[in-house]
N, CA and C of each residue as an Amber inpcrd file, in Angstrom:
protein
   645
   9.1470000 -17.9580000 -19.4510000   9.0400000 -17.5640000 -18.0470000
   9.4720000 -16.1140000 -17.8480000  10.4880000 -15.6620000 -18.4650000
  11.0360000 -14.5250000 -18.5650000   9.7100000 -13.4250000 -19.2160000
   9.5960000 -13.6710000 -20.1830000   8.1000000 -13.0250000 -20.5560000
   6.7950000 -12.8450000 -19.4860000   6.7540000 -14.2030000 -19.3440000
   6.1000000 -13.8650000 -18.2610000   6.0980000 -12.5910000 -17.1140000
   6.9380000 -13.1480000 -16.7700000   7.3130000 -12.4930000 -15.3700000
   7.6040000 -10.8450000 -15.8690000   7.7080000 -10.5090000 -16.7510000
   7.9090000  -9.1980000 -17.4860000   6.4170000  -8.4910000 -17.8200000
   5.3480000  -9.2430000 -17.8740000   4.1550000  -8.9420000 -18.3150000
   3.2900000  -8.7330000 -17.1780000   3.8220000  -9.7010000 -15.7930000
   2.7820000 -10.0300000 -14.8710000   3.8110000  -8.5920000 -14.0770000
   4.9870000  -8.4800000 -14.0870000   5.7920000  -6.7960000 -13.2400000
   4.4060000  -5.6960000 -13.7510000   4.5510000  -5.7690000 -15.4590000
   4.1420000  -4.3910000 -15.9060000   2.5900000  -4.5460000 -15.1750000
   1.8990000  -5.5240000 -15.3350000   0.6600000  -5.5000000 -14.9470000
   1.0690000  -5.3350000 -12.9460000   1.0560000  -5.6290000 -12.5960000
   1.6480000  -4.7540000 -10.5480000   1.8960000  -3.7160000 -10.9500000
   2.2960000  -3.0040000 -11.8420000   3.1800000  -1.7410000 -11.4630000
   1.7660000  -0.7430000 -12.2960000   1.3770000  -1.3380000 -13.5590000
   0.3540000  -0.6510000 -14.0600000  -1.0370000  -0.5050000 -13.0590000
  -1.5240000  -1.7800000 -12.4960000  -2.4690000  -2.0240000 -10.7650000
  -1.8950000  -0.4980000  -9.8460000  -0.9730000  -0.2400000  -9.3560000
  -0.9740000   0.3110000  -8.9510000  -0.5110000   1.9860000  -8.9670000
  -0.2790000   2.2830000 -10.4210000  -0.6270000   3.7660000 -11.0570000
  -2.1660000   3.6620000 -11.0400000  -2.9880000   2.9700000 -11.2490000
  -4.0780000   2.7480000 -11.4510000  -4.6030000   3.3880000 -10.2340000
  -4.6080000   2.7540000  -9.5170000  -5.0990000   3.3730000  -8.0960000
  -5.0340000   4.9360000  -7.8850000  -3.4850000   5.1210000  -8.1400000
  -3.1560000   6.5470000  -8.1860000  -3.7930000   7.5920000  -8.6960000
  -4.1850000   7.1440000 -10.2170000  -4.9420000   7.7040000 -11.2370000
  -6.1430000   8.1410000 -10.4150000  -7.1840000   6.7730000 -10.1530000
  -8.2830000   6.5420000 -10.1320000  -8.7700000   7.4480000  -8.7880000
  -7.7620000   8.0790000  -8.2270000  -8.2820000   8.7970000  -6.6050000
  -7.9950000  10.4290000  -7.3760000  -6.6930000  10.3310000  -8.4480000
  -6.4380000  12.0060000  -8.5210000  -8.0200000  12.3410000  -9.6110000
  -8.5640000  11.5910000 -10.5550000  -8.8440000  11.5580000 -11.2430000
 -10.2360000  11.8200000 -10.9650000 -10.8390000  11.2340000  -9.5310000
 -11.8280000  11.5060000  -8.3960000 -12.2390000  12.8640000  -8.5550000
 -10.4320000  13.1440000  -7.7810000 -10.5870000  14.6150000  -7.0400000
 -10.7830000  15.4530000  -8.2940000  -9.9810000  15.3400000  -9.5050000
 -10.5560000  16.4380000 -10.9560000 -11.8020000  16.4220000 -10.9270000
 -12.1020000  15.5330000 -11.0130000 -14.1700000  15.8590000 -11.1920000
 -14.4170000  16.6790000 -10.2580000 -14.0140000  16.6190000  -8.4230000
 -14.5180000  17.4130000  -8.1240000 -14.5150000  18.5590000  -7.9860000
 -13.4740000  19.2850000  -8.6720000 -12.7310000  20.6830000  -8.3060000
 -13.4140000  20.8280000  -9.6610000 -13.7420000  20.0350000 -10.6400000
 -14.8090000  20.7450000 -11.9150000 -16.2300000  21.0090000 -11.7510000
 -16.2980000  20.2710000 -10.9150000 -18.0010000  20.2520000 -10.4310000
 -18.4020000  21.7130000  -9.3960000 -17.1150000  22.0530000  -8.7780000
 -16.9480000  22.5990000  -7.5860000 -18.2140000  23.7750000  -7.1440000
 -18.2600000  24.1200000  -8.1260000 -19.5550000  25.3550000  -8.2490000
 -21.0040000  24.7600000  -8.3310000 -21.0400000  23.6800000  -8.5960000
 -22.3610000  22.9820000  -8.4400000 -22.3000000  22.7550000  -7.0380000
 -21.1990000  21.9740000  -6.3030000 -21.3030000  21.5670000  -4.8190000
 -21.8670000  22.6190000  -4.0200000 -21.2690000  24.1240000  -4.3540000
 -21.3070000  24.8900000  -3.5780000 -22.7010000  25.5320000  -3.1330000
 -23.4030000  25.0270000  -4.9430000 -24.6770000  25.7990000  -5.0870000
 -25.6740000  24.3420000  -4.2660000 -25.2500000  23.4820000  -4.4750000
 -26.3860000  22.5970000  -3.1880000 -26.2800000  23.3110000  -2.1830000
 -24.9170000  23.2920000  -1.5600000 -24.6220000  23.5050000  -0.3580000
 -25.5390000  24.5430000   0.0060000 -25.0550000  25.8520000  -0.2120000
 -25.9940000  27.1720000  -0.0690000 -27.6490000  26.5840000  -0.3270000
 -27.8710000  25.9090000  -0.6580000 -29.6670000  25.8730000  -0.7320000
 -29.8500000  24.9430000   0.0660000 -29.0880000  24.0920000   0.4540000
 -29.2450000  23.2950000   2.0480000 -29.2430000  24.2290000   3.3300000
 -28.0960000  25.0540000   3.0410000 -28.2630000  25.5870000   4.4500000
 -29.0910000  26.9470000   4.6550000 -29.3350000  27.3300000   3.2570000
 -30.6270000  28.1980000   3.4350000 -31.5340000  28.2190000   4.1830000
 -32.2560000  26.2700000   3.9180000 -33.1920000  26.1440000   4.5250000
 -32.6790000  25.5290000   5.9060000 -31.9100000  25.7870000   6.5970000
 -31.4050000  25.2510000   7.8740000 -31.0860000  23.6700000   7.7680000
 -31.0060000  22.8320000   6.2940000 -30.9620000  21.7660000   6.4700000
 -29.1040000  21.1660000   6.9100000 -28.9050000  21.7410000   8.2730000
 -27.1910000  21.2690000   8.1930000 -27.1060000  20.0850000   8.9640000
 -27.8430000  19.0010000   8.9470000 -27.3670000  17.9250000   8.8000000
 -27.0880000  16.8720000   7.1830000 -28.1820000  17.9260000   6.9230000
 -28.0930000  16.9640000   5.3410000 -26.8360000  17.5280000   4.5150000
 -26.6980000  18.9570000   5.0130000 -25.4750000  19.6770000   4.1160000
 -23.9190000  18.8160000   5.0760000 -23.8230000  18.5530000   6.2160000
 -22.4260000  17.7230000   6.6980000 -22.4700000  16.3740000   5.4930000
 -23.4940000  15.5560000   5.5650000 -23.4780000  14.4490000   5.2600000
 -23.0730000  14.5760000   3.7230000 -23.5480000  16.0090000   2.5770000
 -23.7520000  15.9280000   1.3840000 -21.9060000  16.0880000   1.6000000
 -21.4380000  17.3730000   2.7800000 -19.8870000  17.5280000   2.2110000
 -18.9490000  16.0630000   2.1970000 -19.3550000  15.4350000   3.3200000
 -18.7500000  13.9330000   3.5350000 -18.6010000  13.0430000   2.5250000
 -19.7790000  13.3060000   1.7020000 -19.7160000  12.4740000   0.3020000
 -19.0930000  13.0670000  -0.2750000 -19.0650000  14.4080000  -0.9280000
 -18.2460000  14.6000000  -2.1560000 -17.0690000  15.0070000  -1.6350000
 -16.5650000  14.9220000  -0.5480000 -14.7710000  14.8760000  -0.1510000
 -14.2240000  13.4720000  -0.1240000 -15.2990000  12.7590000  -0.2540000
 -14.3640000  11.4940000   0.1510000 -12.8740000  11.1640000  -1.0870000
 -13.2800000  11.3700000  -2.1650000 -11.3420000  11.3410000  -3.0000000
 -11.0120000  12.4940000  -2.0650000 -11.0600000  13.2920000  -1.5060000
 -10.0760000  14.1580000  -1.0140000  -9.4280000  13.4700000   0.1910000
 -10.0850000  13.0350000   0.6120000 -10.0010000  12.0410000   2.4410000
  -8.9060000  11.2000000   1.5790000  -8.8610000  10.7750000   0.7400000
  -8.3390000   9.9810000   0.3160000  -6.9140000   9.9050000   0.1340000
  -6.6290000  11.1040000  -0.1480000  -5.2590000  11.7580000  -0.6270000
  -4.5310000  12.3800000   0.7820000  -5.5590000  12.5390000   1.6670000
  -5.4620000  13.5680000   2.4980000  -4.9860000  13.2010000   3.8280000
  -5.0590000  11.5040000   4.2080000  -5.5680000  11.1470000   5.2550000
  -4.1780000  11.2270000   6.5270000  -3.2780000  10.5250000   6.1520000
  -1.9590000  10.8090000   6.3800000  -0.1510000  11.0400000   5.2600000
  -0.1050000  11.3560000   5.8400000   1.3690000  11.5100000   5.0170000
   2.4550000  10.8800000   6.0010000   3.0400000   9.8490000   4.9110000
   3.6690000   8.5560000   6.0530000   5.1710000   9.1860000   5.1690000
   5.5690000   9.1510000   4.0000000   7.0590000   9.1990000   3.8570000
   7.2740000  10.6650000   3.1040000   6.2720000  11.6300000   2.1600000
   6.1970000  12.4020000   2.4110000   6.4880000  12.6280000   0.4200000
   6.1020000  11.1890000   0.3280000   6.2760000  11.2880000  -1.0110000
   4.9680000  10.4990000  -1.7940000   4.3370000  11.0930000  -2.4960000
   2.8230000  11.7160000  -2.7720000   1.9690000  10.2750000  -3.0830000
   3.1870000   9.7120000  -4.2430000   2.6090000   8.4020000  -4.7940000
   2.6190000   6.9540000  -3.7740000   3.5610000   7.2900000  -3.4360000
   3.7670000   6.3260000  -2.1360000   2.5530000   6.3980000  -1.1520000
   2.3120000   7.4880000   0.0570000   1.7250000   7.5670000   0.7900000
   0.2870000   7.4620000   0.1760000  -0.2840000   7.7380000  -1.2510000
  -1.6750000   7.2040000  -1.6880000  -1.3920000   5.9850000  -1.7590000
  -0.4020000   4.8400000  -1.9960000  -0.5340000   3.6110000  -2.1490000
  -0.4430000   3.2750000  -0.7850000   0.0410000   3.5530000   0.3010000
  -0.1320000   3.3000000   1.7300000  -1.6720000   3.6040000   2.2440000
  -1.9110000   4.7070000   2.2910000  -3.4590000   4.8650000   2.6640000
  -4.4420000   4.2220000   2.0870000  -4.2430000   4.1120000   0.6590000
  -5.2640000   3.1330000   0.3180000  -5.4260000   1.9600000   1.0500000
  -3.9690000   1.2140000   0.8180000  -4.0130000  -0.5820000   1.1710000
  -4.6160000   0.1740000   3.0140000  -3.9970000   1.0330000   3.8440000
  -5.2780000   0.8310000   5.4100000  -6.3550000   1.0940000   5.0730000
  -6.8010000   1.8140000   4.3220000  -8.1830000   1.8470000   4.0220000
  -9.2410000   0.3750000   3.5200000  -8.5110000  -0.2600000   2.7900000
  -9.1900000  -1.5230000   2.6000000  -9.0790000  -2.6680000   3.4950000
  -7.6830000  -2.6480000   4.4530000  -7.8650000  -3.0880000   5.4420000
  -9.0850000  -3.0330000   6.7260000  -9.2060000  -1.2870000   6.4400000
 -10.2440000  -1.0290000   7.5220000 -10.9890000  -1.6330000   6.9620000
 -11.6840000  -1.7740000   5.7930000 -12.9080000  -2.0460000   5.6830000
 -13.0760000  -3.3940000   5.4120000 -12.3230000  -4.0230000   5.2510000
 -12.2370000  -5.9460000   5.2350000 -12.1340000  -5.9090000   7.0860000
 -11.9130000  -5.3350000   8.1250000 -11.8990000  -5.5430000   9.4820000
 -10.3240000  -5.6090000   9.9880000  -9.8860000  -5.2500000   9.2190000
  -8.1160000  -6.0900000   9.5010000  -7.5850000  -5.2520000  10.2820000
  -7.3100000  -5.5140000  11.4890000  -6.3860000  -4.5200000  12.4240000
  -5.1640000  -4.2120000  11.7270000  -4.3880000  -2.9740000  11.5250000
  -3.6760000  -2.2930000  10.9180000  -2.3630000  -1.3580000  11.6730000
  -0.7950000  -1.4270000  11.9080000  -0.2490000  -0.5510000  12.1780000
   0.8180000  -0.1790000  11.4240000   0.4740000   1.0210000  11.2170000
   1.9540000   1.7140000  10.0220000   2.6000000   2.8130000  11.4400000
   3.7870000   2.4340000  11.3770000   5.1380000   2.9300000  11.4880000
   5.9490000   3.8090000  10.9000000   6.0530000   4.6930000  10.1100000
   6.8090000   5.0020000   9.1010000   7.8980000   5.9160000   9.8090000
   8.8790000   6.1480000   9.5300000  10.2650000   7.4810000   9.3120000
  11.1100000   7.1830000   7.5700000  10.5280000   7.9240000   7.3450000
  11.1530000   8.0610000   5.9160000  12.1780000   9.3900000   6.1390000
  13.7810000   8.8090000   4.9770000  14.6690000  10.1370000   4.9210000
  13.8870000  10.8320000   3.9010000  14.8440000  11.9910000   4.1010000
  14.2990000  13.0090000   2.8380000  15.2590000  13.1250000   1.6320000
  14.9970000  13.1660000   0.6210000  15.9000000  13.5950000  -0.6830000
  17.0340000  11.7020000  -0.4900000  15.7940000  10.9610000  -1.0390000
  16.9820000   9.9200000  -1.3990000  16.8950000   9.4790000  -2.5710000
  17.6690000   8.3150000  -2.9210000  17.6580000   8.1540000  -4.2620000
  17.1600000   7.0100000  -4.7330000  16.0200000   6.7900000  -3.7930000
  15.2550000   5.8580000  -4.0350000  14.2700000   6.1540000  -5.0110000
  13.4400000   5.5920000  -5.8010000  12.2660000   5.6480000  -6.8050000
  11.1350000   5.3420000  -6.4680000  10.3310000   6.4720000  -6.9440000
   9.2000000   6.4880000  -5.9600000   8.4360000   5.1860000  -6.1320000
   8.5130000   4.8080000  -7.5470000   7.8290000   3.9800000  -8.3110000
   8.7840000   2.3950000  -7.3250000   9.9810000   2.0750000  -7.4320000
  10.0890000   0.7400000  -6.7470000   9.8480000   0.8280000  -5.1190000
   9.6880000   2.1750000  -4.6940000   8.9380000   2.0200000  -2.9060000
   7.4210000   1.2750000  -3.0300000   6.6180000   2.1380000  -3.8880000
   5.1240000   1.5060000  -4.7890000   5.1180000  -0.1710000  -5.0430000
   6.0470000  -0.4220000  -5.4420000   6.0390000  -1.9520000  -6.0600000
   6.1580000  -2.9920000  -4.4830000   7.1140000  -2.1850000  -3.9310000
   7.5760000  -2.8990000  -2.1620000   6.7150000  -2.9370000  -1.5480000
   6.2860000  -1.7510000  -1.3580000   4.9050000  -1.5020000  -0.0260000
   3.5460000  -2.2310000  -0.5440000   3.1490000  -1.9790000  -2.1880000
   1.5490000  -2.3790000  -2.3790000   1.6420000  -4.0850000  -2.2840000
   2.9160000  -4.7320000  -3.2930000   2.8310000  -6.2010000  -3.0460000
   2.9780000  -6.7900000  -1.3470000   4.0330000  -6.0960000  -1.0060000
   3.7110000  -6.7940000  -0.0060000   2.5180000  -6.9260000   1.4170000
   2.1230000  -5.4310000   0.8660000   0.4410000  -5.1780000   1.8740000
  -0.3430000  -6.2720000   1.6570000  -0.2910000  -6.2450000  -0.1070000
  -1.6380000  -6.9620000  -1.1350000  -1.1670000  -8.7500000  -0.2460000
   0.0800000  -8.7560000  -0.3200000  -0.1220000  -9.8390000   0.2020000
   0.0140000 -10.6530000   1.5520000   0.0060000  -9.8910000   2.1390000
  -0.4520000  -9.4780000   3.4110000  -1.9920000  -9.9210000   4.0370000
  -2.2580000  -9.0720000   3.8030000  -4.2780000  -8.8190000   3.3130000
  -4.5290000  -9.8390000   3.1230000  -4.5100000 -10.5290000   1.8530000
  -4.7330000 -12.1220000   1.1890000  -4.5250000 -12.8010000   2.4810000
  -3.1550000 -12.9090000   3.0010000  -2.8900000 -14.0380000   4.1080000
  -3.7610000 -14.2470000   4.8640000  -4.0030000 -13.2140000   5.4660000
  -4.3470000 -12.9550000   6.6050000  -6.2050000 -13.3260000   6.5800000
  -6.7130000 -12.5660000   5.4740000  -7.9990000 -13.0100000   5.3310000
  -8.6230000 -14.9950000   4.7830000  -7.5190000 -15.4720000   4.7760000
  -7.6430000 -16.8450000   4.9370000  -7.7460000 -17.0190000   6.4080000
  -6.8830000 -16.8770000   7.2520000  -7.2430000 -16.8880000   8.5070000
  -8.6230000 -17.1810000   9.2480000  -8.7150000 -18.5020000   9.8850000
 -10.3020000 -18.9620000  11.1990000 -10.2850000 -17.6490000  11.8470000
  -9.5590000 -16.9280000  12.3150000  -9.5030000 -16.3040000  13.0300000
  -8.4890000 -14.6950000  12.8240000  -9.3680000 -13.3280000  12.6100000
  -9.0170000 -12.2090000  12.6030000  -7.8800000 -11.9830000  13.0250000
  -6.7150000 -11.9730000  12.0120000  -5.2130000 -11.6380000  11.9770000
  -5.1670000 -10.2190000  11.7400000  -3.8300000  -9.7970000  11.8680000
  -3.7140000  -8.0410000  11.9470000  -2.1440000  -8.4090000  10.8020000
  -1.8370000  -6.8310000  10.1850000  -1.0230000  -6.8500000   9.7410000
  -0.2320000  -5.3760000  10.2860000   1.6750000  -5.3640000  10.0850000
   1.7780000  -3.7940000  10.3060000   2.7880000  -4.1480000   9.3080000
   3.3830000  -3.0810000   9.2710000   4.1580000  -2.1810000   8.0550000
   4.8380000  -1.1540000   9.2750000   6.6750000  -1.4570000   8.7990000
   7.3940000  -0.2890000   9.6390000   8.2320000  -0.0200000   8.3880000
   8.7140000   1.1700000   8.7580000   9.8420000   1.8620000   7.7220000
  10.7530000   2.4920000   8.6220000  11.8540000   2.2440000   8.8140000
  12.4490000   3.1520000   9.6190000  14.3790000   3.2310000   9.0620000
  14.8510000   4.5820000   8.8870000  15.8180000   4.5670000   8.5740000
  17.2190000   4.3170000   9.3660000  17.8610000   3.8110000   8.9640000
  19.2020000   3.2280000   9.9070000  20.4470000   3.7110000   9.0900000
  21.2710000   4.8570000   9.5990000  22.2190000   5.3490000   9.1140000
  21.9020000   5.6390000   7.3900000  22.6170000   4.7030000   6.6410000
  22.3830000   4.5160000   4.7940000  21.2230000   3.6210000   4.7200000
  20.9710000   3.1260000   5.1990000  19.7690000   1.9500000   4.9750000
  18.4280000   1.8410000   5.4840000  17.5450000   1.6470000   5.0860000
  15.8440000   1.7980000   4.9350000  15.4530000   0.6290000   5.2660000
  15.1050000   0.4070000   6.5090000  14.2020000  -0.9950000   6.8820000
  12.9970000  -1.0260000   6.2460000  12.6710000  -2.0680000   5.9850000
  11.1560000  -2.0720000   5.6200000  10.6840000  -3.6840000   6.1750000
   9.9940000  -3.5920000   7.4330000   9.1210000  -4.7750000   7.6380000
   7.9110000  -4.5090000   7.6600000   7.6420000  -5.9750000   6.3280000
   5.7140000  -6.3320000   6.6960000   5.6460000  -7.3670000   7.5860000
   4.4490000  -7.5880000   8.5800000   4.2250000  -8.9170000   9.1140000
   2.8600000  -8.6440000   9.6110000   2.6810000 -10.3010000   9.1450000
   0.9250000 -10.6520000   9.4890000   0.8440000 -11.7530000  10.1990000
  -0.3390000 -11.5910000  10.5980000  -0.5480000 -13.5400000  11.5050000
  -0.4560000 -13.9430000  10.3260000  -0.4540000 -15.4730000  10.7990000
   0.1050000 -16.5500000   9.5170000  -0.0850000 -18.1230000  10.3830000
  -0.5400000 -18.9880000  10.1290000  -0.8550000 -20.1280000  10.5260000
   0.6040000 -20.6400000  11.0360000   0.8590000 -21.2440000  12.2550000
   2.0260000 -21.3980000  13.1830000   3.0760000 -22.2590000  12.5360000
   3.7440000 -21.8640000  12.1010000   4.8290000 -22.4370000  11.2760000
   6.2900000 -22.1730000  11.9700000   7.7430000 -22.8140000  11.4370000
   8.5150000 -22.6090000  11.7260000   9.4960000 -22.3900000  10.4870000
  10.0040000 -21.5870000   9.9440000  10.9270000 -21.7880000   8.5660000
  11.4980000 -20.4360000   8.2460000  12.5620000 -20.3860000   8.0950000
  13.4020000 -19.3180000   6.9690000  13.3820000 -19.8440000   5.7750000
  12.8800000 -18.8070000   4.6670000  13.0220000 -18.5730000   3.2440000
  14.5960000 -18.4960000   2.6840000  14.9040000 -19.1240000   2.4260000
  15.9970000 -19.0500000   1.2900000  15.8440000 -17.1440000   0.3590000
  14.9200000 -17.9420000  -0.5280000  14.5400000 -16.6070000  -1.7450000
  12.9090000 -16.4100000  -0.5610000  12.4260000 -16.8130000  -1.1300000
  10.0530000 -16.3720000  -0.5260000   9.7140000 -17.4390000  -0.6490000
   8.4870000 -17.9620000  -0.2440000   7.3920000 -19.6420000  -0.6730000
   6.8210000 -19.3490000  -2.0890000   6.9080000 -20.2200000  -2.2560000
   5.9650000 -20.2850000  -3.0620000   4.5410000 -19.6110000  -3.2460000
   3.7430000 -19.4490000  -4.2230000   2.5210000 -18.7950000  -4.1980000
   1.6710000 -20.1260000  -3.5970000   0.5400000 -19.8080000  -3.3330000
  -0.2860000 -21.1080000  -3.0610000  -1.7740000 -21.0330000  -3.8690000
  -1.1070000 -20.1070000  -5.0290000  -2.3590000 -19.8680000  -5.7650000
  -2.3480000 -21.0910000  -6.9910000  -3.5830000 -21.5080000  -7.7700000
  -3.3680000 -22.8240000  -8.0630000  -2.5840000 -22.8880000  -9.7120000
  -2.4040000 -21.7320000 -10.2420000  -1.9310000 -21.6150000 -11.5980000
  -1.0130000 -20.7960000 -11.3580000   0.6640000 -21.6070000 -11.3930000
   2.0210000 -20.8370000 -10.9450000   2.4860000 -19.9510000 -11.6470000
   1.6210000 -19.9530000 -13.0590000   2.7940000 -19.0690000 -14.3200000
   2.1090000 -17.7260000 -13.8300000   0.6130000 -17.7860000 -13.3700000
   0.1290000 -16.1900000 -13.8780000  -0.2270000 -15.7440000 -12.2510000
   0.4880000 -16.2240000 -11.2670000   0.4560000 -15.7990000  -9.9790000
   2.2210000 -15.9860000  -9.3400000   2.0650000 -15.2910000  -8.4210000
   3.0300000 -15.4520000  -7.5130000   4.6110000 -14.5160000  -7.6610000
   4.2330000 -13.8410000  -8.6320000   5.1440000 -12.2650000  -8.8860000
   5.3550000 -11.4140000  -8.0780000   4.4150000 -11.2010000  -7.3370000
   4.7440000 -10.1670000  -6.2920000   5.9860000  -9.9410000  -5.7270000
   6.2290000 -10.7430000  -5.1220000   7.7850000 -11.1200000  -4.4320000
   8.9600000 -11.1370000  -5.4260000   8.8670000 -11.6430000  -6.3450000
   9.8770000 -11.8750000  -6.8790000  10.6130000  -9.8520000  -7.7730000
   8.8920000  -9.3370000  -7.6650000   9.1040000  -7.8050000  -8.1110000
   9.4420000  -7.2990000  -7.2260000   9.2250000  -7.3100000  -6.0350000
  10.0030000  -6.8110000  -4.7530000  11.2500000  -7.2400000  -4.4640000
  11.6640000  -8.2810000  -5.1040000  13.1830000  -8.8870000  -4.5830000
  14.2720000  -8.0140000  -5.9230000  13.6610000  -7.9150000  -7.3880000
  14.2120000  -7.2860000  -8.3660000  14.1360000  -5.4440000  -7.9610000
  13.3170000  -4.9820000  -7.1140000  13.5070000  -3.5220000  -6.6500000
  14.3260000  -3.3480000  -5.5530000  14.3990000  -4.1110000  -4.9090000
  15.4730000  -4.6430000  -4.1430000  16.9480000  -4.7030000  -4.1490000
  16.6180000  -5.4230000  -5.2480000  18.5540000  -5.4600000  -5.9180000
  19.1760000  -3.9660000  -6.6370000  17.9690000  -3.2290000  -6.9270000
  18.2210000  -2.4170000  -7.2080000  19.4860000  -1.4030000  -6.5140000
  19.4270000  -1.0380000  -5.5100000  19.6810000  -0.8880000  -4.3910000
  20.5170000  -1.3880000  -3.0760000  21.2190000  -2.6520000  -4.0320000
  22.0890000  -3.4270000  -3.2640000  21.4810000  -4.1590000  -1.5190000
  20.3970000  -4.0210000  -1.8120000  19.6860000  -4.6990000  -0.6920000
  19.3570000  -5.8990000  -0.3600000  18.9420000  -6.5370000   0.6690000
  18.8050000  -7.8800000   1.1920000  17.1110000  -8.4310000   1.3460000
  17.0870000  -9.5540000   1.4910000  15.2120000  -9.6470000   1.2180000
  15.5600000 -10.9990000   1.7720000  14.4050000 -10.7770000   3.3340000
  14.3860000 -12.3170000   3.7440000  12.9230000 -12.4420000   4.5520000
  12.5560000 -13.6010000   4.0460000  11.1340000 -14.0600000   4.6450000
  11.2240000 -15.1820000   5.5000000  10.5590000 -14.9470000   6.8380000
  10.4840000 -15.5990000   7.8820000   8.7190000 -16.3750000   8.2220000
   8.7270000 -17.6690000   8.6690000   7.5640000 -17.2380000   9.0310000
   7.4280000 -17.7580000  10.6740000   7.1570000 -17.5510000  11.4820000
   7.8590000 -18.1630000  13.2780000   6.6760000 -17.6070000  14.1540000
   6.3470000 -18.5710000  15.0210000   5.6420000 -17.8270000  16.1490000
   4.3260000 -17.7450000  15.6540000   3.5370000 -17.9860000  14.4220000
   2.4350000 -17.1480000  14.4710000   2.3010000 -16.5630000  13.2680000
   3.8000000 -15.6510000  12.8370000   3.7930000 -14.3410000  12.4990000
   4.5910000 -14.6680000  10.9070000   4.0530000 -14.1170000   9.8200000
   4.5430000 -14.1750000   8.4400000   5.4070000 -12.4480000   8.5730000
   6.6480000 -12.5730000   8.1920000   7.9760000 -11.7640000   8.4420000
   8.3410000 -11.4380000   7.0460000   8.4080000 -10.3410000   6.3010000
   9.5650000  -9.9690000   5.6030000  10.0670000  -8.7120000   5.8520000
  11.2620000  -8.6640000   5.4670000  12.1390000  -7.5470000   6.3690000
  13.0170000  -7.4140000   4.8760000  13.0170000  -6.2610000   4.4920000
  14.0910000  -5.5750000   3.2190000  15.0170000  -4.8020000   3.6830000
  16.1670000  -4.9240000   3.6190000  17.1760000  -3.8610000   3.7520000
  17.6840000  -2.8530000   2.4610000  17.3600000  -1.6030000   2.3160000
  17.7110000  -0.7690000   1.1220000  19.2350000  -0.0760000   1.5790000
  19.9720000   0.0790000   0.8540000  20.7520000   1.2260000   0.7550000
  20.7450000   2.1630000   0.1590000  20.5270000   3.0630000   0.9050000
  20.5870000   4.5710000  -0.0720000  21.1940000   5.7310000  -0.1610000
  21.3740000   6.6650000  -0.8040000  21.9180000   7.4500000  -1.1380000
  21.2880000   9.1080000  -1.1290000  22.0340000  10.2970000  -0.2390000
  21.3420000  11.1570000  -0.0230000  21.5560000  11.9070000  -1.3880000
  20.8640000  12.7020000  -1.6160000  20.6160000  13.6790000  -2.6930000
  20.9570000  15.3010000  -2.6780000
């Protein structure tokens, strides 16, 4: 189990360098290509074609849109793993609100904010798209003296219960699902922090408390 759960972390944490990669890795092609773009461009608008030249720039910026769109905590890897997960929200339909106030210079890791924010979006998203009916999810961050709130919450079929530790997965093979949480509760401890899942009203609740340390 221990193995496990060591294989299924590296694979979340490798998922989401991946992403990272896969948008910077975008944008290299296009800053190599860059002199080709330019040379369409100029022979589009030669011939006065500037609708086709908006539409051609729209396409080949989109990794840039990507990187570009907002800056939520002000830290590079993070905020691409935030924009992504609204971006796929937008496009699965999922109403979406991020919140953020991030401190500056803490001694948090960029890499266990990554592990907090993508699992618990990713599973988020999942919930919610089971849903008869179009659920929304938000995401707040907000700092409190030493400590870093972090709540996710989504609709969630009307339940009443506090989590001890999290639920269970409800995926049907337990060994090679249901990590998420438990990698968020180990980045967690990191940090001398608290991790509690609610689900009440409607609404699926987790709320992390970090402590941190200025730099």
């Amino acid at each position: 189990m221990k193995l496990n759960f060591a294989e299924m972390r590296n694979s979340l944490l490798e998922e989401n360098y991946q992403t990272i990669n896969d948008i910077y890795m975008k944008n290299a092609k296009l800053y190599h290509d860059l002199n080709n773009h330019l040379n369409v461009l100029y022979q589009l608008l030669e011939k006065e074609n500037v609708s086709e030249a908006k539409a051609y720039i729209r396409e080949v910026s989109k990794p840039i849109m990507q990187l570009s769109k907002s800056v939520w905590t002000g830290i590079d890897t993070v905020d691409v793993i935030i924009n992504s997960k609204v971006e796929k929200m937008k496009e699965k339909g999922i109403p979406v609100e991020v919140n953020v106030e991030f401190p500056d210079n803490t001694n948090i890791l960029p890499h266990d904010m990554c592990t907090i924010i993508s699992n618990l979006l990713d599973n988020a998203i999942e919930a919610t798209e089971k849903l008869k009916d179009p659920g929304g999810v938000s995401l707040v961050i907000r700092r409190i003296n030493h400590f870093l709130l972090i709540k996710v919450s989504n609709d969630a079929i009307t339940g009443k219960k506090d989590f001890v530790v999290f639920p269970d997965t409800s995926k049907e093979n337990k060994n090679l699902h249901g990590w998420g949480l438990p990698s968020v509760r180990d980045a967690v401890d990191k940090y001398n922090g608290s991790f509690k899942c609610t689900n009440r009203d409607g609404k699926f609740v987790v709320t992390i408390m970090l402590f941190y340390e200025s730099r």
